[in-house]
N, C-alpha and C positions, 0 to 999 in steps of 0.2 A: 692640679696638674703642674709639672714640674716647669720650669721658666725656657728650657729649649723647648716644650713640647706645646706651652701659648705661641713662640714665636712661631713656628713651623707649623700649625694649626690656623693663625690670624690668615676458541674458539681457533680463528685461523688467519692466517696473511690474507687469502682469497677473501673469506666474508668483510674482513675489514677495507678491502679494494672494493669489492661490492657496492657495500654501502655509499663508501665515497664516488663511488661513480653516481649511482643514486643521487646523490646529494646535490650533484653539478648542477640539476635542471632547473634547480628552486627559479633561476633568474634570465634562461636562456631565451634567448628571443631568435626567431627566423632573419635571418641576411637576407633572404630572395622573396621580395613582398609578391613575386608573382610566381610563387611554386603551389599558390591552392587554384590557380587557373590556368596550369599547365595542362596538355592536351596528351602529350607524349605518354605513352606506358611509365611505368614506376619502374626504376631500377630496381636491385635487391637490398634492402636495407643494410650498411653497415652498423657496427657496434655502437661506433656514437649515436648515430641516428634512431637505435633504439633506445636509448637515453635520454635522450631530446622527446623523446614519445612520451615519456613520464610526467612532462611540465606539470605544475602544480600539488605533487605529489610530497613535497619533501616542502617542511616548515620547521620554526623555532620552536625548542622548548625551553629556552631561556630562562633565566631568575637571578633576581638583581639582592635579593637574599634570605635565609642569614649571610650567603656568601653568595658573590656572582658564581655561578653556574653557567655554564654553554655545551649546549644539548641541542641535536637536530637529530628531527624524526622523517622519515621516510615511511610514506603509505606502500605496502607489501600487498592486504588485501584489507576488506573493509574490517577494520577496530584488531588488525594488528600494524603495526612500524615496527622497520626497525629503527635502530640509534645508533647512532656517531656522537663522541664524546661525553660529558658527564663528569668525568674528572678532574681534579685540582694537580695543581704541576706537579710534577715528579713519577707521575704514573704510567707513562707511553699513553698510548691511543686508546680509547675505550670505546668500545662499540659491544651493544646487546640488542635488546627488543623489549618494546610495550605492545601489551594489550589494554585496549579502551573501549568503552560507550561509546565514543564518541568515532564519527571515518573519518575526521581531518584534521587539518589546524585549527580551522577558528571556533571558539570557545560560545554556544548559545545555550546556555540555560547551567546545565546540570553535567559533570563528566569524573566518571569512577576510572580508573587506570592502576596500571601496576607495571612495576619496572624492573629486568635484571640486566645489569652490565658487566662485563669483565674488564681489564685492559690487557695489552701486552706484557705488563709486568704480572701477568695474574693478582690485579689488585679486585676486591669484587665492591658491588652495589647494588642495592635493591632498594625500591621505593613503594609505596601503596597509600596510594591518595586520592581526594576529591576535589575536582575546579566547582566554584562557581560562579555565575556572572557572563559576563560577555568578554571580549578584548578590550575595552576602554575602558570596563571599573569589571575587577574577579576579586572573588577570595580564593585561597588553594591551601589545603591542610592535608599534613602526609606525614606519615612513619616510614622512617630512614633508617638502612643499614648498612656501613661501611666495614670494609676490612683492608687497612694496607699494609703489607708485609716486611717491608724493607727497608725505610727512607732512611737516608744518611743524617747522620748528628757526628759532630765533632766538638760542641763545648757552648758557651754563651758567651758570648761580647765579640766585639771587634778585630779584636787583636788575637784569637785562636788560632795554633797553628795547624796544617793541615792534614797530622799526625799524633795521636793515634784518630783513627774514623772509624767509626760504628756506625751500627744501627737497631732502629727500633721499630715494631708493629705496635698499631693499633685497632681496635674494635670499639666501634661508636654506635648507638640506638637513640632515635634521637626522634620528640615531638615536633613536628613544627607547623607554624600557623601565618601566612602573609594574605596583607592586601594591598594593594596594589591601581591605581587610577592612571592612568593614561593621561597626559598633559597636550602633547601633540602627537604628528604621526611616530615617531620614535623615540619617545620621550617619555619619562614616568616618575610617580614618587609612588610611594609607601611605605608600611610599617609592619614590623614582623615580630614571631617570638618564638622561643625555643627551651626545650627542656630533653638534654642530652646525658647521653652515661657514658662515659669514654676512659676504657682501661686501653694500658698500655705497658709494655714488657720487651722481652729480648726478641727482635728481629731476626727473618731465616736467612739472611747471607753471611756463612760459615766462614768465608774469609775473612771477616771482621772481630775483633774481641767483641767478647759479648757486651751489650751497655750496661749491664746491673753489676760486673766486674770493674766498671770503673766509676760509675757514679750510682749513687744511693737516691731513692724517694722518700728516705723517713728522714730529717734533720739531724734526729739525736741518736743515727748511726754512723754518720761521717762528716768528715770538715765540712764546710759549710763551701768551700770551693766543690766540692763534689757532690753536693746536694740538688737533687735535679727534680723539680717541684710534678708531681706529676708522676712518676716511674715506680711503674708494681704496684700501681692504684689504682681506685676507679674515679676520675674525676665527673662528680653528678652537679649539673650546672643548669642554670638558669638562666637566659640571655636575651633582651630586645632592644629595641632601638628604629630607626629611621632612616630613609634613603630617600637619594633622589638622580634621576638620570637624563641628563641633558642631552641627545645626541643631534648636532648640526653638520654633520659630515653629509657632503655630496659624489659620490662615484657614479653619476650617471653619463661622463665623458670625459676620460685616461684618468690619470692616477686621483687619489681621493684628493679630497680638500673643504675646507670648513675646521670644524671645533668639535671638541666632546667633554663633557666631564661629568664624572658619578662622585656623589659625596653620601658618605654613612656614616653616622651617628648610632655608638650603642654603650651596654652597660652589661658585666653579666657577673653573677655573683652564686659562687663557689655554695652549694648545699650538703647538709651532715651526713655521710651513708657509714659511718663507723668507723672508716678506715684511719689507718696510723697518720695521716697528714688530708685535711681537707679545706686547708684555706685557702680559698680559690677567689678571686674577685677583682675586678679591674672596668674602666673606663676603654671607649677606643673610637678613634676617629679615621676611616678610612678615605682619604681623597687621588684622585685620578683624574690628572688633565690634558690635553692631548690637542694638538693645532698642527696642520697639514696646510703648509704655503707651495703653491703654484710660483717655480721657477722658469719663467718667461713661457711656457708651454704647458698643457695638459702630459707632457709628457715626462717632466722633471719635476720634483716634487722635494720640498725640506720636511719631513715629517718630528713632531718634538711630542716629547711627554716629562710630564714631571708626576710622581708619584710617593704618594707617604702614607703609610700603616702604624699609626700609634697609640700604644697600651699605654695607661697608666696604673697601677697596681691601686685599688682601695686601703687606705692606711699600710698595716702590715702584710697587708696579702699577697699572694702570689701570681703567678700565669702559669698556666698547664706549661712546659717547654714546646711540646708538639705543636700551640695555638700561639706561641710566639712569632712576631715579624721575621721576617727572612731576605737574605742577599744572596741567589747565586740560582738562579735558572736560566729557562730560553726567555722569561719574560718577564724576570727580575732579576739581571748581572749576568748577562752574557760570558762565557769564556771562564767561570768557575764553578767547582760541583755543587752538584741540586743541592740546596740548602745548606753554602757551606759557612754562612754566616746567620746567627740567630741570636737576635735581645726583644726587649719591647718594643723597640722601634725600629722602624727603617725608612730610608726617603734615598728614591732612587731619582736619576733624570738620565732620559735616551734620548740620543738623536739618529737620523736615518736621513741619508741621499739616496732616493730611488730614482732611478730613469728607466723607458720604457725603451728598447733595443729591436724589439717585432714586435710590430701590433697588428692583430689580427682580424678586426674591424673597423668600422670606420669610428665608431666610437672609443675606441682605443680602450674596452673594457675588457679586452681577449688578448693575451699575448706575453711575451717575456720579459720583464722586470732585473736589474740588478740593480745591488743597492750595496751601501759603506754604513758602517752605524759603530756606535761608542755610547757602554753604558758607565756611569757613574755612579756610587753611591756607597752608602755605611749602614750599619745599624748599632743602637746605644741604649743601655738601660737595663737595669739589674737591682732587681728585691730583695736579691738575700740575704746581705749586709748593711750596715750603717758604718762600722768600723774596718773591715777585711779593706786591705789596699787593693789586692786585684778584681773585688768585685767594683770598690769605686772606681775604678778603672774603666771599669764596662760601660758606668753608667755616664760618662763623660760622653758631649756631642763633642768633635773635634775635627777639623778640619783634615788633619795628617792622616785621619783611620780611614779618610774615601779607597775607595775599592775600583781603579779600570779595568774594564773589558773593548774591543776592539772586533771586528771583523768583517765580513762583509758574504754575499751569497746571491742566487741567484733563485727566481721566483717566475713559476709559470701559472696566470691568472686564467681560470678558465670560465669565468663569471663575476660580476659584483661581488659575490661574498665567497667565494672557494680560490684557494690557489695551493698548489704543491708549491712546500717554499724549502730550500735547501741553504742552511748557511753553516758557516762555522764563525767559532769566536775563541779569541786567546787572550790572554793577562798572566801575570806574573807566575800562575802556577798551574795554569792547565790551556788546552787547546781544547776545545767543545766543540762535535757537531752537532747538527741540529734537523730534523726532519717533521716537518709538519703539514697539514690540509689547510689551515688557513692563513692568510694576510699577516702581514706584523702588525704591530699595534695600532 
């Protein structure tokens, strides 16, 4: 591993509304401890109030890997939910349905399931798999299939400018195998493995040059600047490793506070399927840390994270581009396009002033939020060369290549773990909004 990478290592609108109201209950609790020994007639239920009926219906389908996942399931009737999210950034909102064995959240013995999701961007997903175990020690093994259509690419290194932009799809089929043990209430480590196929080719949005007009996947069809490891291939891969996830955060009165950090450890290595270029292989260390200080009230809040994704290529090997680090979403680089930075690395740090302006309980867990935040960060690292100056260019950590974002937005909490959050963010070459169902980081 290279010497900065030790140091830095030491469907429809409505159903989608649906769901998300669904979802609110997971943590609502009654205000009026004395509305079950009321004597009075019942009014007429309003909307919310049938939402509130639902309590306990809507649980985690979480997974901490090969990649973190965030998925909530919502009980519809028994051994069907629906779903909310699923997705990896750049996709909008994703909401489908499972059918299962199993009627609820918690995991006792044995549980066969199957999953399809769509997002707004018609990105698709589908899952079919088995839990076993209980919630404190499972195994869960499942065949996965993605398809995304669009995502932006603009080049590799630091220093890309933000013209010409493309894009590209891909289609991934993928084994995979985790388990998984419970450490405390929120808390967990395990170990996972995978065996995927992932082609990838020209993207459908027509206002874009196409990517295989401008960069090549075979080496000894164009400069080696234009050589884009991964494209018009199928990359067939191999990959496991280890996680662990520490969560200390408290939201049980106004804004959160406490600690969190998830650390992953993996390895995955590029397998022969024919094709004109297949040396795939690389090292990666995933870490994520996060700390939420209480500014003289539950009501004001410093929230901080520092965050780093880093590859190392195996000798000559390469990185699929698509499974490269990245800089420029809602929640990695605020204020610049989805993915508009891409190498082996990246190492981002947010900060966020939230204050609470209405609160709508006495615990201050219901109410309206605004907040100021600033993200920071680069990404650095390129295999394609030893000699080309622009690619060692890439692979330079460098102080002068950090990337800011800026903005700030407004967030209405409607539980512990749901919020409609609305922000925007600007930096040097775009102004971003942003629209989401859950919390900032």
């Amino acid at each position: 591993m290279r010497k900065s990478q030790q140091t830095l290592i030491s469907t429809s609108t409505s159903v989608l509304f649906f769901i998300c109201a669904l979802a609110t209950e997971t943590f609502c609790q009654s205000t009026d401890p004395g509305a079950k020994t009321a004597t009075a007639a019942p009014s007429p239920a309003a909307p919310q109030g049938q939402v509130s009926k639902l309590s306990g219906r809507s649980f985690a389908r979480d997974r901490n890997a090969p990649r973190r996942d965030s998925l909530r399931a919502v009980k519809i009737v028994d051994h069907v939910n629906a779903l909310l999210g699923g997705f990896e950034q750049g996709a909008g909102f994703g909401f489908g349905f499972e059918v299962s064995t199993a009627s609820g959240g918690e995991l006792k013995g044995f549980e066969l399931y199957g999953r399809a999701l769509v997002s707004t961007r018609l990105y698709r997903k589908a899952e079919v798999g088995a839990r076993v175990g209980n919630d404190n020690t499972r195994g869960e093994f499942w065949f996965g299939y993605l398809r995304r259509t669009r995502d932006n690419f603009f080049n590799i290194g630091p220093l890309t400018p933000d013209t010409p932009e493309t894009n590209y799809q891909i289609e991934q089929r993928s084994y995979n195998g985790l388990f998984a043990q419970r450490l405390m209430k929120r808390s967990e480590a395990g170990v996972y493995a995978q065996l995927s196929n992932t082609g990838s080719f020209n993207g459908k949005d027509d206002k874009d040059p196409a990517i295989d007009t401008l960069f090549s996947g075979d080496p000894a069809t164009a400069p080696v600047t234009r050589f884009l490891p991964g494209l018009n291939t199928n990359a067939k891969l191999f990959s496991y490793g280890a996680f662990i996830e520490i969560d200390l955060r408290n939201n049980e009165r106004g804004l959160v506070k406490g600690g969190y950090f998830y650390g992953r450890l993996g390895s995955v290595d590029g397998l022969d399927n024919g094709d004109a270029f297949s040396d795939f292989g690389w090292t990666e260390a995933e870490l994520d840390a996060r700390g939420y200080i209480p500014v003289f009230s539950d009501k004001t809040s410093l929230a901080l994270r520092a965050y780093a994704d880093l590859k190392d290529p195996k000798r000559g090997s390469q990185i699929p581009f698509y499974d490269q680090s990245f800089f420029g979403t809602r929640s990695q680089g605020r204020g610049f396009h989805t993915f508009r930075f891409r190498a082996n690395n990246v190492l981002l740090f947010s900060g966020e002033i939230r204050q609470t302006v209405w609160a709508q309980n006495d615990e201050n867990t219901k109410g309206l939020d605004i907040f100021v935040f600033t993200d920071v960060g680069q990404v650095w690292g390129d295999n394609r060369s030893r000699v080309n100056p622009v690619i060692l260019a890439n692979d330079k950590f460098d102080s002068r290549n950090y990337r800011t974002g800026f903005g700030g937005g407004v967030q209405y909490q409607l539980n512990r773990s749901l919020a409609f959050r609305f922000e925007f963010g600007a930096s040097n070459e775009a102004t971003k909004i942003y629209f989401s169902q859950r919390p900032g980081f």
